[in-house]
MDAnalysis code that builds the backbone (N, CA, C; Angstrom):
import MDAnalysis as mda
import numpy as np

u = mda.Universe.empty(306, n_residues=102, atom_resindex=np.repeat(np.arange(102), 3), trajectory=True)
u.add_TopologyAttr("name", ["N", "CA", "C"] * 102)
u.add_TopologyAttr("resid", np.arange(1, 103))
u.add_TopologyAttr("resname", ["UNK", "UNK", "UNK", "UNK", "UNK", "UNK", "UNK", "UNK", "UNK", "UNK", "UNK", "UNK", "UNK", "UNK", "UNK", "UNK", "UNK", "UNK", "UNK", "UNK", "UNK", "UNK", "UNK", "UNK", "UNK", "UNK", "UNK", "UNK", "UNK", "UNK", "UNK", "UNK", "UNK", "UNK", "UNK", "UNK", "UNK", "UNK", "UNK", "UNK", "UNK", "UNK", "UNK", "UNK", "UNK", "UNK", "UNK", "UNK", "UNK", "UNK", "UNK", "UNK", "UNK", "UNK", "UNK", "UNK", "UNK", "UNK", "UNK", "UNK", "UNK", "UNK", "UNK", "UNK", "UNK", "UNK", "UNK", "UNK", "UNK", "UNK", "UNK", "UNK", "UNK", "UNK", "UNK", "UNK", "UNK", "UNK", "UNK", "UNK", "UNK", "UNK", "UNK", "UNK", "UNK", "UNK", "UNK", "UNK", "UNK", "UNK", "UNK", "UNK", "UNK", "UNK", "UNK", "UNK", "UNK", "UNK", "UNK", "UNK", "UNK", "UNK"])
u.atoms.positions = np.array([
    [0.835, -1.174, 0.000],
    [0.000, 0.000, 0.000],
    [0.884, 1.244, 0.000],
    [0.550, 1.990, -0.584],
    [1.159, 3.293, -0.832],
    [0.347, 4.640, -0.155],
    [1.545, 4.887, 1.036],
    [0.885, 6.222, 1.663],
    [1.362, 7.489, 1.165],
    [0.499, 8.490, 1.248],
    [0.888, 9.508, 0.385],
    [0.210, 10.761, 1.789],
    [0.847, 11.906, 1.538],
    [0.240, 12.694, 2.778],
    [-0.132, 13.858, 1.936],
    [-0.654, 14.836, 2.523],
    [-1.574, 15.884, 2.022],
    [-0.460, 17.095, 1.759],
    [0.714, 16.931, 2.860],
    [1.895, 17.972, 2.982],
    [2.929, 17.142, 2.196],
    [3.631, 17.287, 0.813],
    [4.285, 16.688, -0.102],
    [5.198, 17.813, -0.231],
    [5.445, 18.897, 0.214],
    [6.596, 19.994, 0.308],
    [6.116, 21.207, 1.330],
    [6.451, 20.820, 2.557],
    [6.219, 21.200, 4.170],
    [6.673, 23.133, 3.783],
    [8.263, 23.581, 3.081],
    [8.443, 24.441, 3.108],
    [7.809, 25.252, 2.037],
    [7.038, 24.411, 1.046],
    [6.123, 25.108, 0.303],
    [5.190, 25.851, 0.843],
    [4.407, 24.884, 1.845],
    [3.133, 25.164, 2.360],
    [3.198, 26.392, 3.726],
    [4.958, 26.360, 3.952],
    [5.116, 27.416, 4.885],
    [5.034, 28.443, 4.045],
    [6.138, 28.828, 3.624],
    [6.028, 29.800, 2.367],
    [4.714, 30.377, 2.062],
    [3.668, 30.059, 1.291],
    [2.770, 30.393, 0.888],
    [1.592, 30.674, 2.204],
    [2.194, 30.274, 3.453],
    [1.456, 30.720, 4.962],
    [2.075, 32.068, 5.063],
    [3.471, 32.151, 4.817],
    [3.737, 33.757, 5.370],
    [3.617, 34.460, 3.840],
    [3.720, 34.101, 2.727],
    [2.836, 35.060, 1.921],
    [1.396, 35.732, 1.824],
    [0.852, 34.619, 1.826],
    [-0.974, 35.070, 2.621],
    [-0.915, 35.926, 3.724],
    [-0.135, 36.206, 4.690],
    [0.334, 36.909, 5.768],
    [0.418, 38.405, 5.122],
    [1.652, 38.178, 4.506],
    [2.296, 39.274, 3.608],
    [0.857, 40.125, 2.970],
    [0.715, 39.507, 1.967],
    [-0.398, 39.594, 1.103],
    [-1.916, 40.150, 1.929],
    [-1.870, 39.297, 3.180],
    [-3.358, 39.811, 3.528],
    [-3.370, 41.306, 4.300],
    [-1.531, 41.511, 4.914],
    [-1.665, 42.984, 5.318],
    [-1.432, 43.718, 4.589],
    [-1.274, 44.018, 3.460],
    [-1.129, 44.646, 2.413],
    [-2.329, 44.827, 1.823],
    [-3.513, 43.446, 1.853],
    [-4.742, 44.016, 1.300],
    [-5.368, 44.821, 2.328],
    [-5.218, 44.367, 3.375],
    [-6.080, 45.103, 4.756],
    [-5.906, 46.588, 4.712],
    [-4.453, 46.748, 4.475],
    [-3.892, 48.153, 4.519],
    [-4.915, 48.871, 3.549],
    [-4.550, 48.399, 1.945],
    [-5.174, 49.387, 0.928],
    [-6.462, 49.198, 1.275],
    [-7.020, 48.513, 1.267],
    [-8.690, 48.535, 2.342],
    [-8.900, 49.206, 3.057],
    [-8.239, 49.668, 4.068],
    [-8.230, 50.753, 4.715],
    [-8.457, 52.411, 4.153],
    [-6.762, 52.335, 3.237],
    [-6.943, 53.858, 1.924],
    [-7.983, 53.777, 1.117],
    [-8.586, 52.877, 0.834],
    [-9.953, 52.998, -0.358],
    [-11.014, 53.252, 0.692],
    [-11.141, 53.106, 2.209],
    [-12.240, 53.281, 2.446],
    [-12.078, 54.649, 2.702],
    [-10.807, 55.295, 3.443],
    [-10.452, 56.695, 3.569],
    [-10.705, 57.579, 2.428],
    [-9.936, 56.917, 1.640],
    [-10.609, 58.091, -0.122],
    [-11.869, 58.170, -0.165],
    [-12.409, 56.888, -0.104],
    [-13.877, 57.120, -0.318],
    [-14.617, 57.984, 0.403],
    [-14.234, 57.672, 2.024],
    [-14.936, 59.191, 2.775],
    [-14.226, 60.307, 2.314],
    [-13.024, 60.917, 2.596],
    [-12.212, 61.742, 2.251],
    [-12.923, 62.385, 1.219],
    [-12.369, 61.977, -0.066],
    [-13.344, 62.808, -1.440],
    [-14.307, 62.613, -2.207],
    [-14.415, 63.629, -3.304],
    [-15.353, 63.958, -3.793],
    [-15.642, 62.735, -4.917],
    [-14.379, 62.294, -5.572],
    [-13.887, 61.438, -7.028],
    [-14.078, 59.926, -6.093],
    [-15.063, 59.337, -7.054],
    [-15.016, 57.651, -6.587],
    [-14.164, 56.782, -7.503],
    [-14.078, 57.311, -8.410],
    [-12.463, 56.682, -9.542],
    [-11.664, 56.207, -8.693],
    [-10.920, 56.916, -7.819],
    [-9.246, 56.344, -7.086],
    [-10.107, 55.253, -6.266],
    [-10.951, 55.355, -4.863],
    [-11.001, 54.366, -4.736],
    [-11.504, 52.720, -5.008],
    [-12.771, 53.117, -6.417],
    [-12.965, 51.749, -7.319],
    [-11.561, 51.264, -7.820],
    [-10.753, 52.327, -8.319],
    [-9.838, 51.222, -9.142],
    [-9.091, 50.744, -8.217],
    [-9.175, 51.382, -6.715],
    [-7.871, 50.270, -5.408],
    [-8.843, 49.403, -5.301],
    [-9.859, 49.483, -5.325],
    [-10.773, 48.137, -4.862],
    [-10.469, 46.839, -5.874],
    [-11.048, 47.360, -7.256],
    [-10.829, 46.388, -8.144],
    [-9.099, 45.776, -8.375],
    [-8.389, 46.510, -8.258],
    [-7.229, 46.170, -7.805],
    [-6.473, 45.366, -6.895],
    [-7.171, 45.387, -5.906],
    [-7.380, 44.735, -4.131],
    [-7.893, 43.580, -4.657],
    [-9.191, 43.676, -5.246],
    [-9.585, 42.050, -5.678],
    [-9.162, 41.654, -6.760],
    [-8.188, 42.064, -7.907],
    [-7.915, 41.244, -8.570],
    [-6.283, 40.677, -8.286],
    [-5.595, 41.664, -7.472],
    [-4.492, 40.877, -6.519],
    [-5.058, 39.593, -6.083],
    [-5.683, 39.605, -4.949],
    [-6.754, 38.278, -4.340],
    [-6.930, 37.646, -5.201],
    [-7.407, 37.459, -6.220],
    [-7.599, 36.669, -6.936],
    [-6.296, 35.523, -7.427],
    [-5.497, 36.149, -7.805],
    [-4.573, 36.298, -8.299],
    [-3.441, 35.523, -7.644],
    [-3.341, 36.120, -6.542],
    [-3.012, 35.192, -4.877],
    [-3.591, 33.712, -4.629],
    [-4.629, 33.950, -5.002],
    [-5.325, 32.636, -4.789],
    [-5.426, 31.518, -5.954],
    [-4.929, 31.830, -6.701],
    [-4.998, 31.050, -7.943],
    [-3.966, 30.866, -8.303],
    [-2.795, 31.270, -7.944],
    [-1.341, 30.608, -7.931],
    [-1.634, 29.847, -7.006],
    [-1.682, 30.337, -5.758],
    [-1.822, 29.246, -4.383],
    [-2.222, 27.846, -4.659],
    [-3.982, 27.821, -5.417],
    [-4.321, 26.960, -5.691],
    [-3.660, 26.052, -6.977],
    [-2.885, 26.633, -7.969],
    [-1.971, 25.902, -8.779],
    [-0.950, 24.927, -8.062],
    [-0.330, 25.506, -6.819],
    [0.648, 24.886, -6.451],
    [0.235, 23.368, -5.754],
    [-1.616, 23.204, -5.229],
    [-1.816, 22.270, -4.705],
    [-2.748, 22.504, -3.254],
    [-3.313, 21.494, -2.977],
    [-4.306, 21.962, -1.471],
    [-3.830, 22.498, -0.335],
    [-2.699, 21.943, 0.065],
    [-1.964, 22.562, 1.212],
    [-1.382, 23.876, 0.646],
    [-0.702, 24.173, 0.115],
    [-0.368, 25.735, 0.001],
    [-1.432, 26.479, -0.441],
    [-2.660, 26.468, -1.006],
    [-3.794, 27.005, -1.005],
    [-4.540, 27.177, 0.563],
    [-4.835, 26.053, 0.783],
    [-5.196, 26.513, 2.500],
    [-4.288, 27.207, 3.181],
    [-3.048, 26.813, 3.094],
    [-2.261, 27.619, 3.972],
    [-2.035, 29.370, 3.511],
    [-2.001, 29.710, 2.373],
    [-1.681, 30.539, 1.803],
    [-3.076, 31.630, 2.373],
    [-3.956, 30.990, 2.490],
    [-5.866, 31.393, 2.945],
    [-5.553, 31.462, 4.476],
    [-5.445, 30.880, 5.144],
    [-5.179, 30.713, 6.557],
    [-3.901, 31.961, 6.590],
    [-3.043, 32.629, 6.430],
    [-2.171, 33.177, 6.511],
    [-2.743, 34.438, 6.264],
    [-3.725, 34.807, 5.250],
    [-4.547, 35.810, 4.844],
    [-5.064, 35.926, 6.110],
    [-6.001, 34.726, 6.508],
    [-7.293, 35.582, 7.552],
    [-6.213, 35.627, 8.961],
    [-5.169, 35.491, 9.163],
    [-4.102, 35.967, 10.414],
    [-4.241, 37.406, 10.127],
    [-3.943, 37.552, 9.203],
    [-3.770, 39.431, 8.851],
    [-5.124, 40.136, 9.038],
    [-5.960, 39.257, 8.546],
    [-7.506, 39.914, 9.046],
    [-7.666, 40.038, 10.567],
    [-6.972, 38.799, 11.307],
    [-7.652, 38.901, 12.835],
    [-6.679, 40.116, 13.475],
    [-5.467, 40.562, 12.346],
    [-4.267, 41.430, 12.977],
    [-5.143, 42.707, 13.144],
    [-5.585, 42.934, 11.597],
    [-6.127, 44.186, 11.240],
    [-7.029, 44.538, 11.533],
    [-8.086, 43.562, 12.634],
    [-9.201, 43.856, 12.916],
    [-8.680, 43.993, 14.770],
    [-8.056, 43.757, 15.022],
    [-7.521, 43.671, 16.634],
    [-7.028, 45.074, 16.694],
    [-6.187, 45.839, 15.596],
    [-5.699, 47.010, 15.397],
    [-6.558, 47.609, 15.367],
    [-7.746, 47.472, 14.662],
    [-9.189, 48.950, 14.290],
    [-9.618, 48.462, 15.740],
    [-9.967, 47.914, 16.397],
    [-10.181, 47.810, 17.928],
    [-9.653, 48.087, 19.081],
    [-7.993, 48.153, 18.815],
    [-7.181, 48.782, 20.283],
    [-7.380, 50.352, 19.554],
    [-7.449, 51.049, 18.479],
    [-7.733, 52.304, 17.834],
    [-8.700, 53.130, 18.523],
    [-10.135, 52.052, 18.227],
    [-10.938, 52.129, 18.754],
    [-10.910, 52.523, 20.315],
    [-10.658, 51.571, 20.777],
    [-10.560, 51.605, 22.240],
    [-9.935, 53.182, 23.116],
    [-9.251, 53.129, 21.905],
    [-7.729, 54.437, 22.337],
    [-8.720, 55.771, 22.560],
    [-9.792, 55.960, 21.499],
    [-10.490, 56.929, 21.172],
    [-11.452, 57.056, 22.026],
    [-11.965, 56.143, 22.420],
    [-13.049, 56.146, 23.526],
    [-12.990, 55.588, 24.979],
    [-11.620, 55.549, 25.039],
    [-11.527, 55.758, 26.734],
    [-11.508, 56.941, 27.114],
    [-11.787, 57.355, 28.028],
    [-11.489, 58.551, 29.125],
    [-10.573, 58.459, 29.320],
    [-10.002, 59.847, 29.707],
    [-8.477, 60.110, 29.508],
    [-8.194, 60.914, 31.143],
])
């Protein structure tokens, strides 16, 4: 019988964990500037084209990921939503900062 495991290149699947990392604070960030432009000004141009931009990176991210195989696709996804729980822990100690009493 022939065993075969799901992890077939361990430093692949790291790799593509701290790229999703990489990648997801970098989308979080410009997510951030497109929502600022958008309040900020008058022109909705700059921030549609960071948006569409934002998602066609993502995309893009994710479809190499998924070329390389299941484990560096999950991992590469899992490494993303780290940066989400970063970037959302950050708009919350922000938060917090602003509405404590001082």
């Amino acid at each position: 019988m022939i065993r075969t495991s799901l992890i077939t290149h361990p430093e692949l699947t790291l790799l593509t964990a701290f790229a999703g990392l990489m990648f997801g604070l970098a989308y979080f960030a410009a997510l951030k500037r497109s929502v600022t432009l958008l309040v900020r000004s008058d022109s909705w141009l700059g921030p549609v084209a960071l948006t569409l931009g934002r998602a066609g990176a993502a995309v893009g991210f994710l479809l190499i990921a998924a070329k390389l195989g299941a484990a560096p696709l999950l991992s590469g996804f899992a490494g993303f939503l780290v940066a989400r729980a970063l970037a959302l822990r950050a708009k919350r100690r922000a938060a917090d900062a602003i509405l404590a009493p001082h």
